[in-house]
BABA-345566 format. One record per residue (C-alpha): residue number from 1; residue in three letters; z, x, y. Coordinates in nm, 3 decimals. Last residue first. Example, Ala and Ser with C-alpha at 12.3 -4.5 7.8 and 13.67 -1.06 7.14 Angstrom:
BABA-345566
<vogu resi="2" resn="SER" c3="0.714" c1="1.367" c2="-0.106"/>
<vogu resi="1" resn="ALA" c3="0.780" c1="1.230" c2="-0.450"/>
end
This chain:
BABA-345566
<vogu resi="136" resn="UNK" c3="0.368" c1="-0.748" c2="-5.055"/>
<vogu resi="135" resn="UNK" c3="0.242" c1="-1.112" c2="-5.034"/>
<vogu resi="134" resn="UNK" c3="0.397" c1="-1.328" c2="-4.795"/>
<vogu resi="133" resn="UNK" c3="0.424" c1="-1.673" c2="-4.935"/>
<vogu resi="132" resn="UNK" c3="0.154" c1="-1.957" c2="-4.749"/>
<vogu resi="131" resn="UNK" c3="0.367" c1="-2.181" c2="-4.446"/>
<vogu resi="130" resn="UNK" c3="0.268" c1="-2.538" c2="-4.525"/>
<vogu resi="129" resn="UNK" c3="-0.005" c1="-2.707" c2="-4.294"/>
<vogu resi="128" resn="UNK" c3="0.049" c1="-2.978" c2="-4.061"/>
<vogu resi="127" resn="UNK" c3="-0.237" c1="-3.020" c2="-3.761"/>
<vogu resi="126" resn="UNK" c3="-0.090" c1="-3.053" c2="-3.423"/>
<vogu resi="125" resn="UNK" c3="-0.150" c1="-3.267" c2="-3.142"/>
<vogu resi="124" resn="UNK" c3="-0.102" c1="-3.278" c2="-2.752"/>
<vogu resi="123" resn="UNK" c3="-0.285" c1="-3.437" c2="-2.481"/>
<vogu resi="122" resn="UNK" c3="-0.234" c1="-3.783" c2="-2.665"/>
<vogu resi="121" resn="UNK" c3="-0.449" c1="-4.064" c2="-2.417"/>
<vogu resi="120" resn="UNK" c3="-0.544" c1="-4.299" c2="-2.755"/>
<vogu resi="119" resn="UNK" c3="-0.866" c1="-4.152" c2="-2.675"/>
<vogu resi="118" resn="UNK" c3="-0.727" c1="-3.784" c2="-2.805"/>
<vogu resi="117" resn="UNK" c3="-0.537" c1="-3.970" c2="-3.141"/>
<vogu resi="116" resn="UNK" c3="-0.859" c1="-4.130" c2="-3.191"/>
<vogu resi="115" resn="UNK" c3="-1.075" c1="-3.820" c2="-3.142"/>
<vogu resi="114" resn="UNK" c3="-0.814" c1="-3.632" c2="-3.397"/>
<vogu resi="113" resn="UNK" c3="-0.813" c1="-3.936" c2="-3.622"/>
<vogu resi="112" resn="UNK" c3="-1.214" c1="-3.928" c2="-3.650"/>
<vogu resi="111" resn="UNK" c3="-1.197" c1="-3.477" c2="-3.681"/>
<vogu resi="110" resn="UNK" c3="-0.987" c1="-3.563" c2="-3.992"/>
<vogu resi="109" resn="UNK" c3="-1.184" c1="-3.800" c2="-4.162"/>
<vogu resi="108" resn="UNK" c3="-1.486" c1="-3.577" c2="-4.093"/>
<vogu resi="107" resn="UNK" c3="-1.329" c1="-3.255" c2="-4.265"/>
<vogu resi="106" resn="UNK" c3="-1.301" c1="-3.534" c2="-4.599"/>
<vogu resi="105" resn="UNK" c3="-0.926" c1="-3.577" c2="-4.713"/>
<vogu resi="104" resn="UNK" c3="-0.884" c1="-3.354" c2="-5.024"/>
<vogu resi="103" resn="UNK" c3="-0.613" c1="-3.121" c2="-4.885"/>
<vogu resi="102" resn="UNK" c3="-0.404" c1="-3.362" c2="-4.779"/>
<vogu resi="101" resn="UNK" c3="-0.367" c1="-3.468" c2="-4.427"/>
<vogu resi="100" resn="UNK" c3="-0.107" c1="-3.404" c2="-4.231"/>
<vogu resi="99" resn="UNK" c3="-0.165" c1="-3.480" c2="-3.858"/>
<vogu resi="98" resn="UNK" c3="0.072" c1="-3.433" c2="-3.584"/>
<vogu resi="97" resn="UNK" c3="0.131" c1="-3.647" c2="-3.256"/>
<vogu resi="96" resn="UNK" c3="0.276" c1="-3.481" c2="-2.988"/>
<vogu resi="95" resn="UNK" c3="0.399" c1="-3.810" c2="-2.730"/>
<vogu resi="94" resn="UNK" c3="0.524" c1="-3.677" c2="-2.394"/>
<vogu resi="93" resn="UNK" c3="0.555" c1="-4.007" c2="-2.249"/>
<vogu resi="92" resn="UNK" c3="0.731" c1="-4.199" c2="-2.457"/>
<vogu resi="91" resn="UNK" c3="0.713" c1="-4.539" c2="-2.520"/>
<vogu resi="90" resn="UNK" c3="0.384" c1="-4.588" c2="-2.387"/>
<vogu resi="89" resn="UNK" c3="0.257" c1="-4.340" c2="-2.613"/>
<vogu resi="88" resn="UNK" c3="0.378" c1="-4.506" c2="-2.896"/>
<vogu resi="87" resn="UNK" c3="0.139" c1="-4.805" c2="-2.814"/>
<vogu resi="86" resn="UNK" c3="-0.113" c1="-4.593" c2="-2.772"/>
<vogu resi="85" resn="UNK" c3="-0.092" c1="-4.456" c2="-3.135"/>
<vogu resi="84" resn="UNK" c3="-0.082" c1="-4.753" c2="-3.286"/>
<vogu resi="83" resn="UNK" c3="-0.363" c1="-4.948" c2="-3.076"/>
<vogu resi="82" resn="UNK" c3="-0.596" c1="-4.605" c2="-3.192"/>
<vogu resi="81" resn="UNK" c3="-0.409" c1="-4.633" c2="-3.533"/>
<vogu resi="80" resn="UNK" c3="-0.563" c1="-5.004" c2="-3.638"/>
<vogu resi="79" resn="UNK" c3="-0.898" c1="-4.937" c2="-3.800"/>
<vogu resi="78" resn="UNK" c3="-0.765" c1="-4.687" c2="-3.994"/>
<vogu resi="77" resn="UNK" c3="-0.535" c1="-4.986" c2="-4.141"/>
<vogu resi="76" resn="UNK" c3="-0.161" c1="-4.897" c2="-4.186"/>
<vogu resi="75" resn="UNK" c3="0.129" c1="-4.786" c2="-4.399"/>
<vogu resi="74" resn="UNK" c3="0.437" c1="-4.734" c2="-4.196"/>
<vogu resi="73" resn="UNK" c3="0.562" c1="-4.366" c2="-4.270"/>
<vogu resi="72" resn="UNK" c3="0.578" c1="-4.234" c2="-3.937"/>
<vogu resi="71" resn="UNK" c3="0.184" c1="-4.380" c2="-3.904"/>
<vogu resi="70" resn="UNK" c3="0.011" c1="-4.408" c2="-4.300"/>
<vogu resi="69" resn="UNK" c3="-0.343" c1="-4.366" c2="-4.378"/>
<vogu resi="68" resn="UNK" c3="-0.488" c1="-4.476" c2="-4.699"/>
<vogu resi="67" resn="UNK" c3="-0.801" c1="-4.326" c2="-4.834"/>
<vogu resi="66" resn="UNK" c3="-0.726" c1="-4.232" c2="-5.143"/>
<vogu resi="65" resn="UNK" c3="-0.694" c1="-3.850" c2="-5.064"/>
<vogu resi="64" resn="UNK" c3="-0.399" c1="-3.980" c2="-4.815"/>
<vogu resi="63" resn="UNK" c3="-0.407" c1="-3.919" c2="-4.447"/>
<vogu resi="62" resn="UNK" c3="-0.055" c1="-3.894" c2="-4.293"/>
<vogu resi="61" resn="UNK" c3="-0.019" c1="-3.962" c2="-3.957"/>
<vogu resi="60" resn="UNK" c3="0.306" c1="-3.807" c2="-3.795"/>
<vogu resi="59" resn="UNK" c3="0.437" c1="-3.870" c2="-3.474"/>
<vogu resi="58" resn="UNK" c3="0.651" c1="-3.683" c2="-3.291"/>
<vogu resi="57" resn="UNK" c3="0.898" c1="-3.695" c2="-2.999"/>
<vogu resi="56" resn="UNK" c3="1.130" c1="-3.405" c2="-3.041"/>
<vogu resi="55" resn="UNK" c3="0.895" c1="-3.088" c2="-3.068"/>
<vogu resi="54" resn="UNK" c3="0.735" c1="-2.973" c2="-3.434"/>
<vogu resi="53" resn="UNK" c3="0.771" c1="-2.565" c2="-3.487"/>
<vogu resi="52" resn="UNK" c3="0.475" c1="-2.353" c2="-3.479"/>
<vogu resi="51" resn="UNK" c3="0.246" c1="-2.240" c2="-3.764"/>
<vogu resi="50" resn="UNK" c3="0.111" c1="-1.914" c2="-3.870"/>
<vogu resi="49" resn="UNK" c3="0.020" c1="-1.794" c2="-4.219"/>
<vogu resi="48" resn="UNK" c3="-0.162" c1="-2.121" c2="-4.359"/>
<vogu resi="47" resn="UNK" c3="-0.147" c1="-2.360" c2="-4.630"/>
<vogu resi="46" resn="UNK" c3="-0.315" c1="-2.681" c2="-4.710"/>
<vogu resi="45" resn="UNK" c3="-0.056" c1="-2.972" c2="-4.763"/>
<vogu resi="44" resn="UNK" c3="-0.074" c1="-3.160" c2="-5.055"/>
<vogu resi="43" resn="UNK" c3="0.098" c1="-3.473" c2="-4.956"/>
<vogu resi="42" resn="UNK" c3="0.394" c1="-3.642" c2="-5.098"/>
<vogu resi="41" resn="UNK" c3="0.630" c1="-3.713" c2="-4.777"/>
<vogu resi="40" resn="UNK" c3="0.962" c1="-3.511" c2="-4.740"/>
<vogu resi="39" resn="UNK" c3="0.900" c1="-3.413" c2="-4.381"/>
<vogu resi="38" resn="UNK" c3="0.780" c1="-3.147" c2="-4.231"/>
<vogu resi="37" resn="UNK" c3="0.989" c1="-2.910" c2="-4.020"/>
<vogu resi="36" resn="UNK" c3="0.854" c1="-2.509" c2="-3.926"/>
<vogu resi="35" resn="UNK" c3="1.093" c1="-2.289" c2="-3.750"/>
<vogu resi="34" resn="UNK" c3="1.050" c1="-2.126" c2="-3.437"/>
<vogu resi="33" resn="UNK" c3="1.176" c1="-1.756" c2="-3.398"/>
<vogu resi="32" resn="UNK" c3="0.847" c1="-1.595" c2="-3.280"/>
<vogu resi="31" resn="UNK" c3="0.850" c1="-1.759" c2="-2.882"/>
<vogu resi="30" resn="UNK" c3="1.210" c1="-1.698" c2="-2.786"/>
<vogu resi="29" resn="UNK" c3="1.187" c1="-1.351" c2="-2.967"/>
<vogu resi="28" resn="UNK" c3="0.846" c1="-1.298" c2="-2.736"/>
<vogu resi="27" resn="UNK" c3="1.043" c1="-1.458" c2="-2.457"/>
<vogu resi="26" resn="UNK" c3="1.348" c1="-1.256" c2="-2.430"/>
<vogu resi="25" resn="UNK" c3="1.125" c1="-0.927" c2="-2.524"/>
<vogu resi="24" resn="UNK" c3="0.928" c1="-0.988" c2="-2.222"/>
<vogu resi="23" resn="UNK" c3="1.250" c1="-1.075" c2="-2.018"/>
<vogu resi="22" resn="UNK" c3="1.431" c1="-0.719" c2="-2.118"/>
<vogu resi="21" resn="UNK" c3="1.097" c1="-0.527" c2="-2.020"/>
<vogu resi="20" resn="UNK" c3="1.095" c1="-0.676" c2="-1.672"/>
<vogu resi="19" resn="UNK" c3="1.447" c1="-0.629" c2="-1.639"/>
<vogu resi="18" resn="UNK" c3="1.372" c1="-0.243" c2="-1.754"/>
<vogu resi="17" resn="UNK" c3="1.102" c1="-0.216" c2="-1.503"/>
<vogu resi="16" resn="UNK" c3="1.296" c1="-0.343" c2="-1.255"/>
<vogu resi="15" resn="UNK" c3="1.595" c1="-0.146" c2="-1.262"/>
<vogu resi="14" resn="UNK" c3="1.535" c1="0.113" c2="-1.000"/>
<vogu resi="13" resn="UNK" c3="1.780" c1="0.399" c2="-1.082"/>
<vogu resi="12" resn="UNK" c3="1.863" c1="0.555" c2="-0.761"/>
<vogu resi="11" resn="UNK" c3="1.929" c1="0.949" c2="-0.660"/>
<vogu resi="10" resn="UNK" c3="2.057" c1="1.053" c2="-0.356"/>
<vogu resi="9" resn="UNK" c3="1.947" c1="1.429" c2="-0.224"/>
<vogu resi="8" resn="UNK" c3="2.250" c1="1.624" c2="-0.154"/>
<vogu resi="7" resn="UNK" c3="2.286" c1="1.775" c2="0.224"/>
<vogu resi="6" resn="UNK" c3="2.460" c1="1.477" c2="0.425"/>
<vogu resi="5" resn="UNK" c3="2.455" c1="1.521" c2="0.740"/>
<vogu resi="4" resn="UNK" c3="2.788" c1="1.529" c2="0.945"/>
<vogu resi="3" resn="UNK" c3="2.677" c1="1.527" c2="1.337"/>
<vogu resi="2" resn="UNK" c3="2.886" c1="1.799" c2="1.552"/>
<vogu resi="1" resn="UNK" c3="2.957" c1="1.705" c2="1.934"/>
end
């Protein structure tokens, strides 16, 4: 009885690496191609080169150069954002609360709201800034 063997050597192209390649550049794209929303509220902004796109549930303190502070547009008292904030973050759970504050506002007045915002049980927070013009 003759057995056939086969006397060409099979070749494979293991596509592995190249999935593994295709999902890196999947999620770097996925990653880079945010796109920066503020809203239309008269603050001057400092600037910077990066920034990250603002989720779904936000909200937005604005600390004026006068002193005033204002939550999603509703004027209130410093005194009164911690009970603000928490009672927002009852409402929805995954509450990112981000912080424009204009370019004037004392570096202690913003570290206060950021420990107030973090006491108020917030894990996430951003700081606004406005996107500086490339320079070629």
């Amino acid at each position: 009885m003759k057995i056939k063997r086969e006397s060409g050597v099979k070749t494979a192209i293991d596509m592995t690496p190249m999935i593994d390649v295709v999902f890196q550049l999947l999620t770097f794209f996925m990653i880079t191609s945010t796109v920066i929303k503020t809203s239309a509220i008269n603050v001057d902004l400092p600037s910077a080169s990066t920034s990250d796109a603002a989720p779904n549930r936000v909200a937005v303190i604005t600390l004026y150069k006068d002193g005033s502070v204002k939550l999603n547009d509703l004027s209130i008292d410093f005194n009164d954002l911690g009970i603000q904030i928490a009672t927002l973050k009852t409402n929805s759970s995954e509450l990112v609360v981000t912080i424009q504050g204009d370019k004037s506002v004392p570096y202690d007045r913003i570290i206060q709201t950021m420990d107030i915002v973090r006491f108020s049980g917030v894990k996430k927070m951003s700081l606004a800034t406005l996107l500086k013009e490339s320079q070629p």
